[in-house]
PyMOL Python script that loads the backbone (N, CA, C, O; Angstrom):
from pymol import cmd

cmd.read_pdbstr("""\
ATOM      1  N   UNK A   1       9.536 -31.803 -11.083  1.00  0.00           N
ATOM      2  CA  UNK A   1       9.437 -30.964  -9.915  1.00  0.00           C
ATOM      3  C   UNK A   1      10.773 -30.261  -9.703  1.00  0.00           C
ATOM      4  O   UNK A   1      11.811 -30.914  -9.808  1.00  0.00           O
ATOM      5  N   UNK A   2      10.797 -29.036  -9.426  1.00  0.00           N
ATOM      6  CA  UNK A   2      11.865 -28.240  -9.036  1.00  0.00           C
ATOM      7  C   UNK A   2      12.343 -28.917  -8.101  1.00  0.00           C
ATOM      8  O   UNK A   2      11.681 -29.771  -7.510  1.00  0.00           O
ATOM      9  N   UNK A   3      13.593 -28.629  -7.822  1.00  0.00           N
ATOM     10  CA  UNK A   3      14.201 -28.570  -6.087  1.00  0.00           C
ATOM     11  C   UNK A   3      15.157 -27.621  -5.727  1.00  0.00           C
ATOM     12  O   UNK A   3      16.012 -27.354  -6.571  1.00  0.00           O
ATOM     13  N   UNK A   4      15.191 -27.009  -4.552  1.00  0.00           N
ATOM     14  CA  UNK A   4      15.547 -25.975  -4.157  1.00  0.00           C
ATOM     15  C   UNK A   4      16.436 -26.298  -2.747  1.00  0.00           C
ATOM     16  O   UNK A   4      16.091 -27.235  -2.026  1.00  0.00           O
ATOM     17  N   UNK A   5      17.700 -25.382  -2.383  1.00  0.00           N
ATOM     18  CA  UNK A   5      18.681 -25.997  -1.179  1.00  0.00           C
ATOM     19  C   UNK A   5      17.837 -24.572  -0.431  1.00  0.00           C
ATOM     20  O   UNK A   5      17.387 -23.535  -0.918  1.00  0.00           O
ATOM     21  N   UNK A   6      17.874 -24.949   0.539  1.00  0.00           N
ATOM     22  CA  UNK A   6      17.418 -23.522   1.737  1.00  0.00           C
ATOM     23  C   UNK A   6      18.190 -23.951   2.863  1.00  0.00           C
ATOM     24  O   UNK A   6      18.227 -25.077   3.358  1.00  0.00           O
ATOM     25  N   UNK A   7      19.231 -22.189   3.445  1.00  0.00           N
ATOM     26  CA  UNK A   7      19.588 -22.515   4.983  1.00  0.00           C
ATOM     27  C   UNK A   7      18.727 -21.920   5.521  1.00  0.00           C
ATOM     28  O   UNK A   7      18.188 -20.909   5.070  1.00  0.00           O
ATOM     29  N   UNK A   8      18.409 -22.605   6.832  1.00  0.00           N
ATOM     30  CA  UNK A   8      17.481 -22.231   8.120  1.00  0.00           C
ATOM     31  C   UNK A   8      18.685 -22.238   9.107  1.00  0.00           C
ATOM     32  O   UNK A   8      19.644 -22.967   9.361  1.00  0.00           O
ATOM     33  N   UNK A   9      18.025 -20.773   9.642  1.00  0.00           N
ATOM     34  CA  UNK A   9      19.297 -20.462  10.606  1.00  0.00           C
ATOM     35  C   UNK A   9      18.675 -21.835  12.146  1.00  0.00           C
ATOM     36  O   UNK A   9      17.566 -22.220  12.517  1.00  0.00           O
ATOM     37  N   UNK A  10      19.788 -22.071  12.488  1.00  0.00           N
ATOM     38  CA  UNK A  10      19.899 -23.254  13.839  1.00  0.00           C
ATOM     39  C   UNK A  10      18.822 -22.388  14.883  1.00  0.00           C
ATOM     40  O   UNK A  10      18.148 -23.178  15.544  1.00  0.00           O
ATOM     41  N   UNK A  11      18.552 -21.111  15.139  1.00  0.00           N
ATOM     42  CA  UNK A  11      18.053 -20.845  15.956  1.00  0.00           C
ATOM     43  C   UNK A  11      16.511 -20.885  15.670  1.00  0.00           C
ATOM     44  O   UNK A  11      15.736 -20.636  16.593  1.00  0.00           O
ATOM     45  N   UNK A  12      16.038 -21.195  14.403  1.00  0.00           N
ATOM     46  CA  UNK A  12      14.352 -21.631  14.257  1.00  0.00           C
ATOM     47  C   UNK A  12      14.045 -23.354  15.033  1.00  0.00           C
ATOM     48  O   UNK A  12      12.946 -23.757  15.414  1.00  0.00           O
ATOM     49  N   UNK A  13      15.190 -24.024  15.088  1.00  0.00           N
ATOM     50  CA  UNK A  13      14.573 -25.277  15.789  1.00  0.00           C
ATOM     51  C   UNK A  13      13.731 -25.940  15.023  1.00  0.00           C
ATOM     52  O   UNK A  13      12.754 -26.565  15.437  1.00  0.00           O
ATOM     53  N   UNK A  14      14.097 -25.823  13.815  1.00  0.00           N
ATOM     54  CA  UNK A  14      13.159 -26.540  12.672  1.00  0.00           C
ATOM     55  C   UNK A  14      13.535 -27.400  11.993  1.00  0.00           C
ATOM     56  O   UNK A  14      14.479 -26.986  11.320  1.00  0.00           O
ATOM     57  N   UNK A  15      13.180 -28.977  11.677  1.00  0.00           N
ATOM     58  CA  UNK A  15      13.382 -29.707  10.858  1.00  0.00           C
ATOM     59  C   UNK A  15      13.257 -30.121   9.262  1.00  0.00           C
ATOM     60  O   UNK A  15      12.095 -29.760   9.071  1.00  0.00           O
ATOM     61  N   UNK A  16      13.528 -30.436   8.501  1.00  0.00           N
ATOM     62  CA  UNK A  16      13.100 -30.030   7.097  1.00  0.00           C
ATOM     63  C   UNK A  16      11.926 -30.802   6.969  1.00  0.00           C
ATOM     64  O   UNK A  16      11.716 -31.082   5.789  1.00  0.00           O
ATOM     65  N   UNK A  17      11.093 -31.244   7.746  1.00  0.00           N
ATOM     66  CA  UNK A  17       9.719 -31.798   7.553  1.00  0.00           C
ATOM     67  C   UNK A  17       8.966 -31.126   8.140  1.00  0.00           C
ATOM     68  O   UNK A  17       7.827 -31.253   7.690  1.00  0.00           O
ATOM     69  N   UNK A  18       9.077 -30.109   9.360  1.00  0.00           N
ATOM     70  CA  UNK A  18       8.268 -28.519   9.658  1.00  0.00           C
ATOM     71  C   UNK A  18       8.453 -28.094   8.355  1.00  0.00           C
ATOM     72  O   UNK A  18       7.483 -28.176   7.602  1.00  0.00           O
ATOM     73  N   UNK A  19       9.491 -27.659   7.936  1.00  0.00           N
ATOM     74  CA  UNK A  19       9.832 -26.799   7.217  1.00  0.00           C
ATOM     75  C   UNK A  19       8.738 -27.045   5.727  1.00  0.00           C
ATOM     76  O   UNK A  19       8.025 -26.197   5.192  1.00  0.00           O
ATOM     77  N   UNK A  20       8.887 -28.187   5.423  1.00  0.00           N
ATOM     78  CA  UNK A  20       8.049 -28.557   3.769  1.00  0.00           C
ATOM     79  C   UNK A  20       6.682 -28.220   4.572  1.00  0.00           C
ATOM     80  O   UNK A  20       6.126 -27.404   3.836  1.00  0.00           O
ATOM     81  N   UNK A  21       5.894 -28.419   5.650  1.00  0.00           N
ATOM     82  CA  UNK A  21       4.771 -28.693   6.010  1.00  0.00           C
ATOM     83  C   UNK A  21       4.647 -27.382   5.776  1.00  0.00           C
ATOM     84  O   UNK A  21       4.093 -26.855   4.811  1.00  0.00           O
ATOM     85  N   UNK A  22       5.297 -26.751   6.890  1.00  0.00           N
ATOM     86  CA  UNK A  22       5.332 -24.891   6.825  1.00  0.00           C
ATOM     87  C   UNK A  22       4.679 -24.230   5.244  1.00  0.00           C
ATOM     88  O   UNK A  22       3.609 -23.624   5.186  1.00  0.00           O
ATOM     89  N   UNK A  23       5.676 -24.532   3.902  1.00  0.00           N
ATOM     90  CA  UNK A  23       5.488 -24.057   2.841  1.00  0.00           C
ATOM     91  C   UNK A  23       4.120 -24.620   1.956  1.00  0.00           C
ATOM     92  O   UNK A  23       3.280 -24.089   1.229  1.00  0.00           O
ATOM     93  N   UNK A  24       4.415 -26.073   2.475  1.00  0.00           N
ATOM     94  CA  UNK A  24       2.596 -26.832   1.790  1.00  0.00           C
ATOM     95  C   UNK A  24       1.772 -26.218   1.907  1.00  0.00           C
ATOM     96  O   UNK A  24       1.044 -25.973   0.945  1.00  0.00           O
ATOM     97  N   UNK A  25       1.464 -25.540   3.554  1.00  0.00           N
ATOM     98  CA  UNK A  25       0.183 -25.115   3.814  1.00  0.00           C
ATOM     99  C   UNK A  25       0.382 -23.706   3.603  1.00  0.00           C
ATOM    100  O   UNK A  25      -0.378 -22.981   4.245  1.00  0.00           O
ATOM    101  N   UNK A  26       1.249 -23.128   2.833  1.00  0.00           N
ATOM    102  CA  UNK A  26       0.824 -21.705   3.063  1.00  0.00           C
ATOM    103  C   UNK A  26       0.369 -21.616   1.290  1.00  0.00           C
ATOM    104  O   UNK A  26      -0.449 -20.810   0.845  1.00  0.00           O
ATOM    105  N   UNK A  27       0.949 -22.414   0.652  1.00  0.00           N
ATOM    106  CA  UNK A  27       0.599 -22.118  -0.623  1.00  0.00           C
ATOM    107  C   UNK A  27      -0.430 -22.942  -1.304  1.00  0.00           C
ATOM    108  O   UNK A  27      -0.955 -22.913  -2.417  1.00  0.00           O
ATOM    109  N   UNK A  28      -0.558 -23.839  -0.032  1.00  0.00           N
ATOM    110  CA  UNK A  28      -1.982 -24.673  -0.494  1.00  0.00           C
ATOM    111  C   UNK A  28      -3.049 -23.251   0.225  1.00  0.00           C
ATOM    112  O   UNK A  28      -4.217 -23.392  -0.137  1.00  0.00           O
ATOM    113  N   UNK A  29      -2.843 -22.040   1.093  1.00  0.00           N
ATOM    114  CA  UNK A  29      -3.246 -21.162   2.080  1.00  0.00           C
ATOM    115  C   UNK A  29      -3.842 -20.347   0.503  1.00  0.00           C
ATOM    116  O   UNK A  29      -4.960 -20.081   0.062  1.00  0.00           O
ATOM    117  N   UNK A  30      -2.615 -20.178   0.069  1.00  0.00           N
ATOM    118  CA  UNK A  30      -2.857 -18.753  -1.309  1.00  0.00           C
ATOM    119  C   UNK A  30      -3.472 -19.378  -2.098  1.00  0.00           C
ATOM    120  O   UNK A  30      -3.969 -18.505  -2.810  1.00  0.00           O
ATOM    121  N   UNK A  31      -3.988 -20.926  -2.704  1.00  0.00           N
ATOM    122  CA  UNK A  31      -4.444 -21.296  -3.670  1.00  0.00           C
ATOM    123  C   UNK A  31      -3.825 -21.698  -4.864  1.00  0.00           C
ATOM    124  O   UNK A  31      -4.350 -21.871  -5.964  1.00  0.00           O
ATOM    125  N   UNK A  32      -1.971 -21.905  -4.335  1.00  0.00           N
ATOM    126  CA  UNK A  32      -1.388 -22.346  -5.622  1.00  0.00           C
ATOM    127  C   UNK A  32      -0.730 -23.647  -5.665  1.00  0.00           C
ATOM    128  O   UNK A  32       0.208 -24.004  -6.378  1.00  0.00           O
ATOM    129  N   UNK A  33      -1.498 -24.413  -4.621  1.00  0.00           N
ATOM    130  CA  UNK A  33      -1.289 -25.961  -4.763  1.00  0.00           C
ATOM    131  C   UNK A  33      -2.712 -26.442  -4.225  1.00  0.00           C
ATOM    132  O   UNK A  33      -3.301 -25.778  -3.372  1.00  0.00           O
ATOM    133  N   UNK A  34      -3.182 -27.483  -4.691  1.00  0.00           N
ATOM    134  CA  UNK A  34      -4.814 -27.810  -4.549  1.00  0.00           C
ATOM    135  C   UNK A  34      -4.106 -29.155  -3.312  1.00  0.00           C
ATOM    136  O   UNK A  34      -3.048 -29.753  -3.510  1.00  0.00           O
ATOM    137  N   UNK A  35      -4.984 -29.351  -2.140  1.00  0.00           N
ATOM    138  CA  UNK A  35      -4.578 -30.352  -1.590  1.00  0.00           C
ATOM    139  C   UNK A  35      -3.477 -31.688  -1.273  1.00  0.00           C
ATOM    140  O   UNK A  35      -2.962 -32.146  -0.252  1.00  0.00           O
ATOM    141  N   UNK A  36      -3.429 -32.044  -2.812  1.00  0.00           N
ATOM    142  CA  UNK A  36      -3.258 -33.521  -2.775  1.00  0.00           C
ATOM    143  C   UNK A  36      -1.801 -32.912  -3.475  1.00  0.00           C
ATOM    144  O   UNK A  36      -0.821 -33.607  -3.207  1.00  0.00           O
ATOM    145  N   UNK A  37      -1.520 -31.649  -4.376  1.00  0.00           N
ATOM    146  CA  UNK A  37      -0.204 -31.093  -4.357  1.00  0.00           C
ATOM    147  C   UNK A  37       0.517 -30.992  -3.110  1.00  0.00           C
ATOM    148  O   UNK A  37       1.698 -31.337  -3.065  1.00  0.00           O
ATOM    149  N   UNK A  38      -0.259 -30.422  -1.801  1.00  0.00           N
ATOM    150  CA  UNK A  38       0.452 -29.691  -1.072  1.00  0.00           C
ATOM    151  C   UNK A  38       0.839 -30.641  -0.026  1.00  0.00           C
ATOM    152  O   UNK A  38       1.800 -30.303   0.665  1.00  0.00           O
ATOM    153  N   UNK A  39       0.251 -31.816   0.235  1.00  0.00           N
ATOM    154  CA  UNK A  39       0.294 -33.146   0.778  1.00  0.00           C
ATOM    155  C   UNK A  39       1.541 -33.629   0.585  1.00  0.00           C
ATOM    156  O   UNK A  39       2.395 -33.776   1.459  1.00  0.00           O
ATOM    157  N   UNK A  40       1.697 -34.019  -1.229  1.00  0.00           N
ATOM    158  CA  UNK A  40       2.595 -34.389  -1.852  1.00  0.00           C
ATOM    159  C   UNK A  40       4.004 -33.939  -1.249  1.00  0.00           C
ATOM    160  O   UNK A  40       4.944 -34.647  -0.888  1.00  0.00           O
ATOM    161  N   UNK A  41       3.839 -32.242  -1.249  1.00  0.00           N
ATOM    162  CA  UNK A  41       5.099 -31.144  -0.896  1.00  0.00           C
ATOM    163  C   UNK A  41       5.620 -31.812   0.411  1.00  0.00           C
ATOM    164  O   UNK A  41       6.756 -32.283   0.465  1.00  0.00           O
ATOM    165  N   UNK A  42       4.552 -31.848   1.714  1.00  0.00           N
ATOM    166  CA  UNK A  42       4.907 -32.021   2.335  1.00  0.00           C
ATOM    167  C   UNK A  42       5.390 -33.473   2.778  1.00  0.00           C
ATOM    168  O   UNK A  42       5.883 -33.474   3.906  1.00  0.00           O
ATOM    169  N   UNK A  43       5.361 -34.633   2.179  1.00  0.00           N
ATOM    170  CA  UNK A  43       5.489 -35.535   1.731  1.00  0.00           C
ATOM    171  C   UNK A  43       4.286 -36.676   3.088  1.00  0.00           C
ATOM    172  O   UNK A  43       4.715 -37.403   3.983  1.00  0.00           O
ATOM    173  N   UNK A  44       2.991 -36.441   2.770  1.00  0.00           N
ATOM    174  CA  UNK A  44       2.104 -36.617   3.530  1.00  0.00           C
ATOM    175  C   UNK A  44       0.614 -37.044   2.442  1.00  0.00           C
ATOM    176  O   UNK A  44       0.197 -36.597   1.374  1.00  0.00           O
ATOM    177  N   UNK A  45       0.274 -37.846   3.144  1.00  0.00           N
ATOM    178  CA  UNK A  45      -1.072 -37.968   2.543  1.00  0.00           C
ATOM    179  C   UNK A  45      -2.128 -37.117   2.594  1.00  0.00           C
ATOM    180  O   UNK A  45      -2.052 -36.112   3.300  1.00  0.00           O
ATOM    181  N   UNK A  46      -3.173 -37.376   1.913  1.00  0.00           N
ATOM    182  CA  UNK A  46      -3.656 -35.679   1.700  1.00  0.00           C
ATOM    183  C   UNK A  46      -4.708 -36.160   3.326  1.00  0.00           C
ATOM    184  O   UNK A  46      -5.036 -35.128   3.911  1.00  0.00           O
ATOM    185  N   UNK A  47      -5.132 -37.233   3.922  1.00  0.00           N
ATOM    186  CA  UNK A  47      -6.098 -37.266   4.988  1.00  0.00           C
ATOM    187  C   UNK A  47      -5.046 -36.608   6.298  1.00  0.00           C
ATOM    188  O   UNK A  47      -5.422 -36.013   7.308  1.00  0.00           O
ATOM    189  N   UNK A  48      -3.630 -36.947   5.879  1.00  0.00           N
ATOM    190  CA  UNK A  48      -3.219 -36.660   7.158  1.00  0.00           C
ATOM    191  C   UNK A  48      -2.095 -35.018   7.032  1.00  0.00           C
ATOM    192  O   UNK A  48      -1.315 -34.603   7.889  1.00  0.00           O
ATOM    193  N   UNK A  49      -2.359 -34.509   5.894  1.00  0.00           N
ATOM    194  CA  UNK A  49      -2.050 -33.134   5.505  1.00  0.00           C
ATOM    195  C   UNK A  49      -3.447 -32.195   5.930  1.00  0.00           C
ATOM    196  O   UNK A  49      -3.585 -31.245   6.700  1.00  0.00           O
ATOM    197  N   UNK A  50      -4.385 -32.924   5.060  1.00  0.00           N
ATOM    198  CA  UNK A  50      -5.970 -32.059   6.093  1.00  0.00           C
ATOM    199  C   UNK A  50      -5.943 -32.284   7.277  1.00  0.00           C
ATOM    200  O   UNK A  50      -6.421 -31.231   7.698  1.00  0.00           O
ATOM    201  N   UNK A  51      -5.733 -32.893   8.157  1.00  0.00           N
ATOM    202  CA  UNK A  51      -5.811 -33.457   9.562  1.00  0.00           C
ATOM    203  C   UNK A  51      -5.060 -32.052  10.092  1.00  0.00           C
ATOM    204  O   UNK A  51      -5.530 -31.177  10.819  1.00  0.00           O
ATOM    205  N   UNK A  52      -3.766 -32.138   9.492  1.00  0.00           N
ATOM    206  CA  UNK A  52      -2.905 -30.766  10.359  1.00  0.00           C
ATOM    207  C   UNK A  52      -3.023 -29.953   9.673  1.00  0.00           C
ATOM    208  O   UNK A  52      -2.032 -29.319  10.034  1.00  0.00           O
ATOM    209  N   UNK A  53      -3.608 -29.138   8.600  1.00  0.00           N
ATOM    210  CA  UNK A  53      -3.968 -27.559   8.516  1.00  0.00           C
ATOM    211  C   UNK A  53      -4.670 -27.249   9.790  1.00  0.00           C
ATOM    212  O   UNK A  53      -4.224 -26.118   9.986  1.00  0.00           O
ATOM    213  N   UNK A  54      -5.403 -27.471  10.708  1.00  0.00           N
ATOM    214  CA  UNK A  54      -5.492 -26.664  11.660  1.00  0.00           C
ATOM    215  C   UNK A  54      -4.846 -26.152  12.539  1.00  0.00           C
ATOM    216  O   UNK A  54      -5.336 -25.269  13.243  1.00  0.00           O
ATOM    217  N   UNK A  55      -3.449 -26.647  12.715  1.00  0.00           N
ATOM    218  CA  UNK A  55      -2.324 -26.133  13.189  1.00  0.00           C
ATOM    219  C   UNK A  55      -1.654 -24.781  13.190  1.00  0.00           C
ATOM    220  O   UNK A  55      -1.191 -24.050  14.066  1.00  0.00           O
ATOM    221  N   UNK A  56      -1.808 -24.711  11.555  1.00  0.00           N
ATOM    222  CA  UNK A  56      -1.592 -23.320  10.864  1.00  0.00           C
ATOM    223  C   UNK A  56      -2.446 -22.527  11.168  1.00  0.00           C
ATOM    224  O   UNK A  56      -2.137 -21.335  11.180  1.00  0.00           O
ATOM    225  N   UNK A  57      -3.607 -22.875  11.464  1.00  0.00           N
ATOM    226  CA  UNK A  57      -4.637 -21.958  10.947  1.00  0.00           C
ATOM    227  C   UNK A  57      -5.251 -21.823   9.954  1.00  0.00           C
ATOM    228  O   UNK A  57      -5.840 -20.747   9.849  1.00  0.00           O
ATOM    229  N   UNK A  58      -5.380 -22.784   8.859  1.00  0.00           N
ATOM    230  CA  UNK A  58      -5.572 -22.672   7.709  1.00  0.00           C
ATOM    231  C   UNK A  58      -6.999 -24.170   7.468  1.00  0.00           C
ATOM    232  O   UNK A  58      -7.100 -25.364   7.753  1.00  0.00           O
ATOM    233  N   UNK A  59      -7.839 -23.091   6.783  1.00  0.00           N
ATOM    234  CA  UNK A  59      -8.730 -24.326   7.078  1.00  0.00           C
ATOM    235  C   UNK A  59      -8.818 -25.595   5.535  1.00  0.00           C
ATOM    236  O   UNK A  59      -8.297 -25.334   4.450  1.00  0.00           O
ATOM    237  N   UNK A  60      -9.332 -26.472   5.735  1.00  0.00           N
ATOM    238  CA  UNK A  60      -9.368 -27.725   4.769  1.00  0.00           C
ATOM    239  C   UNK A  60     -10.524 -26.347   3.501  1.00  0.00           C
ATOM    240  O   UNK A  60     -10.200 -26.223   2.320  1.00  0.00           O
ATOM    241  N   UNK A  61     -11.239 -25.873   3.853  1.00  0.00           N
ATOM    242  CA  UNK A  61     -12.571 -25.097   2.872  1.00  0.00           C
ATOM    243  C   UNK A  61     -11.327 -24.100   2.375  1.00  0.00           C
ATOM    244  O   UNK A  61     -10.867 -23.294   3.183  1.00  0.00           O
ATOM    245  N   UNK A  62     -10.752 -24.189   0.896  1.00  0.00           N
ATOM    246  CA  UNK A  62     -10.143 -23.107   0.695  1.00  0.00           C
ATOM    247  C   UNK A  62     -10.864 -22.361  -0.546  1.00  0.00           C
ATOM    248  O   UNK A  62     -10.712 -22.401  -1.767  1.00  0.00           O
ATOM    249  N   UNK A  63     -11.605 -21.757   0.217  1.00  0.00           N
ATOM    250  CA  UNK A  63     -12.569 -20.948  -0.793  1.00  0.00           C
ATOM    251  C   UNK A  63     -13.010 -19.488  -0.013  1.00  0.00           C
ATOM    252  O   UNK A  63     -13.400 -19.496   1.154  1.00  0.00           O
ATOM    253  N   UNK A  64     -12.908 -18.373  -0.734  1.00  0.00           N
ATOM    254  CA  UNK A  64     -13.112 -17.309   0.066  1.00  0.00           C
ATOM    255  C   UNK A  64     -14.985 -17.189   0.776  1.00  0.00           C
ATOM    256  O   UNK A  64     -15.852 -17.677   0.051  1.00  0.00           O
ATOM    257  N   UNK A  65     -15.402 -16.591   2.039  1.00  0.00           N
ATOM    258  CA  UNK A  65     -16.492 -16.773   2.486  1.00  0.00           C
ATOM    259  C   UNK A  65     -17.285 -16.259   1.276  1.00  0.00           C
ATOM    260  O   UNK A  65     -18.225 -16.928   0.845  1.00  0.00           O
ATOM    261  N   UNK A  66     -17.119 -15.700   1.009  1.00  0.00           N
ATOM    262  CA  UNK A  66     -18.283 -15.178  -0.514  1.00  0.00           C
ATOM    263  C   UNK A  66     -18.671 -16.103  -0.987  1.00  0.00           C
ATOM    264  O   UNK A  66     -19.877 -16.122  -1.234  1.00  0.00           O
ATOM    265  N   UNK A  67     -17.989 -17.082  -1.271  1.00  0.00           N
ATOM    266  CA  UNK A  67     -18.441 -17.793  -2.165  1.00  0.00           C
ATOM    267  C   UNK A  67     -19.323 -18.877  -1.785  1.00  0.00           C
ATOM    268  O   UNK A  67     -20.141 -19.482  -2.479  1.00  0.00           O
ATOM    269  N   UNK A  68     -18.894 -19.079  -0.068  1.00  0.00           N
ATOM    270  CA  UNK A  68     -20.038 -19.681   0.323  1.00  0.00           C
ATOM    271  C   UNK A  68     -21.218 -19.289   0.075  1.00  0.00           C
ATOM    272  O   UNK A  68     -22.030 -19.849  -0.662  1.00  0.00           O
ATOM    273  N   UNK A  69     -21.348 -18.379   0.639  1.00  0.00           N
ATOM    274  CA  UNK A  69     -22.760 -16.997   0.482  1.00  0.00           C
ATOM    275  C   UNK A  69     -23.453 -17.649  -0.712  1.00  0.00           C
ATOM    276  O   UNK A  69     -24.284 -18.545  -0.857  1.00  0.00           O
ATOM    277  N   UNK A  70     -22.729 -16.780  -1.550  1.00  0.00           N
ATOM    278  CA  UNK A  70     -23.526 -17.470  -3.088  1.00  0.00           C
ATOM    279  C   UNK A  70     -23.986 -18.773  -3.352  1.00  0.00           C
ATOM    280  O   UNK A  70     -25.045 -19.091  -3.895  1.00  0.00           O
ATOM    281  N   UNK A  71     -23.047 -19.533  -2.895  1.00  0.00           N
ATOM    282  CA  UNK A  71     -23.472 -20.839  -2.945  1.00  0.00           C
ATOM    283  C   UNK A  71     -24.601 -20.882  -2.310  1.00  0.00           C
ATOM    284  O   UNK A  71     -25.598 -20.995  -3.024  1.00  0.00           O
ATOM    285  N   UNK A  72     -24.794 -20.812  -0.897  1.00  0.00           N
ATOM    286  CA  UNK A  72     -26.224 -20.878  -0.170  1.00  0.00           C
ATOM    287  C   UNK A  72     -27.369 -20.055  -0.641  1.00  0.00           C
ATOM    288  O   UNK A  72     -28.474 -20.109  -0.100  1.00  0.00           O
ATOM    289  N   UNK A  73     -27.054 -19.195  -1.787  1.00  0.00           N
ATOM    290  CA  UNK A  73     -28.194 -18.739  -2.204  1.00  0.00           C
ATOM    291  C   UNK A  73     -28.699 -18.893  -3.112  1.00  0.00           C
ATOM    292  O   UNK A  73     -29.904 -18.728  -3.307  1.00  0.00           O
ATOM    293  N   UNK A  74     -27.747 -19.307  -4.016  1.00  0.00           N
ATOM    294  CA  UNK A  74     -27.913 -20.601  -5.054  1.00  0.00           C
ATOM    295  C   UNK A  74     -28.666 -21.333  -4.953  1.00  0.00           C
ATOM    296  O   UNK A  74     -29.612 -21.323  -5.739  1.00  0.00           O
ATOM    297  N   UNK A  75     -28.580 -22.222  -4.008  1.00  0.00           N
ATOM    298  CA  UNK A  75     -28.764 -23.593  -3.489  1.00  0.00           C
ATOM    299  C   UNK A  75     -30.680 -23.948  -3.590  1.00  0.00           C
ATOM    300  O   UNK A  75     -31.128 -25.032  -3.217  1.00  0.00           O
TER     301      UNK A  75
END
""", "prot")
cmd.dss("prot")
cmd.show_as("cartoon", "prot")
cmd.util.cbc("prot")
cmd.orient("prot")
């Protein structure tokens, strides 16, 4: 695993465990960490990493609505 130093300016009020959560869910958001990666990132289990994507806004279904569609017509 890479590791990377980042300054956060004092005026975000952010801890470096916002901060990993912050990046987990946005790139578990884009599709370039699958769950149990982005858990990992944030150094969280994946029940209690799904638990808080709704925070973000970001839902546990990371699949675009289309594909639901299809699926239900599939089905």
């Amino acid at each position: 695993m890479k590791s990377i130093t980042l300054n956060i300016p004092d005026s975000l009020e952010m801890n470096s465990k916002e901060v990993l959560m912050l990046v987990a869910t946005k790139l578990y958001e884009q599709g370039k960490l699958s769950i149990g990666q982005a858990a990992e990132l944030a150094g969280l289990t994946k029940r209690t990493f799904a638990e808080l994507l709704y925070q973000y806004n970001v839902s546990i279904f990371n699949f675009p609505a289309s594909d639901l569609a299809s699926d239900v017509k599939n089905a």
